[in-house]
C-alpha positions in Angstrom: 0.0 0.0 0.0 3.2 2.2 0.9 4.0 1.9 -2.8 1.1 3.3 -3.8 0.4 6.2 -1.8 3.8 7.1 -3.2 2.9 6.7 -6.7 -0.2 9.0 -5.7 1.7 11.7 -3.8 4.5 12.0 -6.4 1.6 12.4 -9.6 -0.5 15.3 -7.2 2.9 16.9 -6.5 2.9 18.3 -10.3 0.8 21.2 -10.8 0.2 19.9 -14.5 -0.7 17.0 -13.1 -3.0 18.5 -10.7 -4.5 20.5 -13.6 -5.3 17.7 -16.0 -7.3 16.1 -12.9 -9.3 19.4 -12.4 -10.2 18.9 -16.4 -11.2 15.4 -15.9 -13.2 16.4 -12.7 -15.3 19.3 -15.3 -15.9 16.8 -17.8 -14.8 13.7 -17.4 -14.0 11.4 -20.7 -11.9 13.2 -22.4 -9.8 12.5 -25.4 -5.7 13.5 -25.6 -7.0 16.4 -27.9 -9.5 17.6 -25.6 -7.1 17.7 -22.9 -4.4 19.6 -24.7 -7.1 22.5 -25.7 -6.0 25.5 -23.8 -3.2 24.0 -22.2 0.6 25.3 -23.0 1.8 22.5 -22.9 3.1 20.0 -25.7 0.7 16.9 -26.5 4.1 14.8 -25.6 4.0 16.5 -22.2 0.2 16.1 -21.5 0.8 12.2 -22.6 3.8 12.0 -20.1 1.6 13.4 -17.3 -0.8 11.0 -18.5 1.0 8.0 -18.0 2.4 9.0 -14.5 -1.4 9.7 -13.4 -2.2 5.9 -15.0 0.4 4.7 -13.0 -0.9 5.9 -9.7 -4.4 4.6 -11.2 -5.8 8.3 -10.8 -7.0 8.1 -14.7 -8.4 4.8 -16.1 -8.5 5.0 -20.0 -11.3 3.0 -22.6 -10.8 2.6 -26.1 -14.0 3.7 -28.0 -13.7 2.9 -31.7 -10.4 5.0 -32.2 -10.1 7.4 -29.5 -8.8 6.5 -26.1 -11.1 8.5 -23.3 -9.8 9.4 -20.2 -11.7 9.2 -16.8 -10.8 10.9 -13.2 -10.3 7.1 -10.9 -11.1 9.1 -7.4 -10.7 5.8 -5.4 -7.2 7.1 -4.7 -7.6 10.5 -3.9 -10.5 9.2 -1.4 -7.9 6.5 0.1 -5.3 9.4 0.6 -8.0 11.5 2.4 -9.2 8.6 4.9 -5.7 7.7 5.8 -4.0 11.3 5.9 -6.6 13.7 6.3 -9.6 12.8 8.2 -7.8 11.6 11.2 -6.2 14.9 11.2 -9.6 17.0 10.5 -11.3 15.3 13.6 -9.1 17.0 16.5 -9.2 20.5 15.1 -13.0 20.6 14.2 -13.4 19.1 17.8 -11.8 21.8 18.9 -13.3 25.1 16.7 -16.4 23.4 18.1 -15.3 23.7 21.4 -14.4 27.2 20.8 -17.5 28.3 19.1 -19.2 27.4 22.6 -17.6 28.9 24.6 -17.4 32.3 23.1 -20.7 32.0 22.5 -21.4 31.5 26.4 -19.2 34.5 26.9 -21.3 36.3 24.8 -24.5 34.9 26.6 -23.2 36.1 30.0 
């Protein structure tokens, strides 16, 4: 599992990256082209971002007829979330909740 958090970590580190997921996230099944609209970027680059986002099975791909579609996975963003984010979330809402009571006492007093 180690080996692919890693994998995960290392693809959202790039902002290109990062950016290509956002696209998928708008509109989801996109095509190489599609993706490279807008983007400066070369199409080589956007492929080689591609393939490190395959790798750490953020993006699945599907063949239909002659284009190959590309589709946000978000399996592994949720996976990094439960195990590195939402165990750190639950103290520090616990607390602002806290907080919120008891300046609102205050204020009640």
């Amino acid at each position: 599992m180690k080996d692919v958090n890693d994998k995960v970590f290392r693809a959202l580190a790039d902002s290109s990256r990062r950016r290509l997921l956002d696209r998928l996230y708008a509109n989801n099944g996109q095509t190489l082209s599609q993706l490279c609209e807008d983007l400066d970027m070369t199409r080589q680059a956007v492929t080689q971002h591609l393939g490190v986002l395959e790798a750490a099975n953020l993006i699945a791909t599907q063949w239909r007829g002659r284009e190959k579609l590309h589709y946000l996975n978000p399996v592994p963003l949720q996976e990094i979330y439960e195990r590195w984010i939402r165990k750190f979330e639950r103290p520090q809402l616990s607390a602002l909740h806290k907080l919120k009571h008891r300046l609102e006492d205050d204020n009640d007093d």
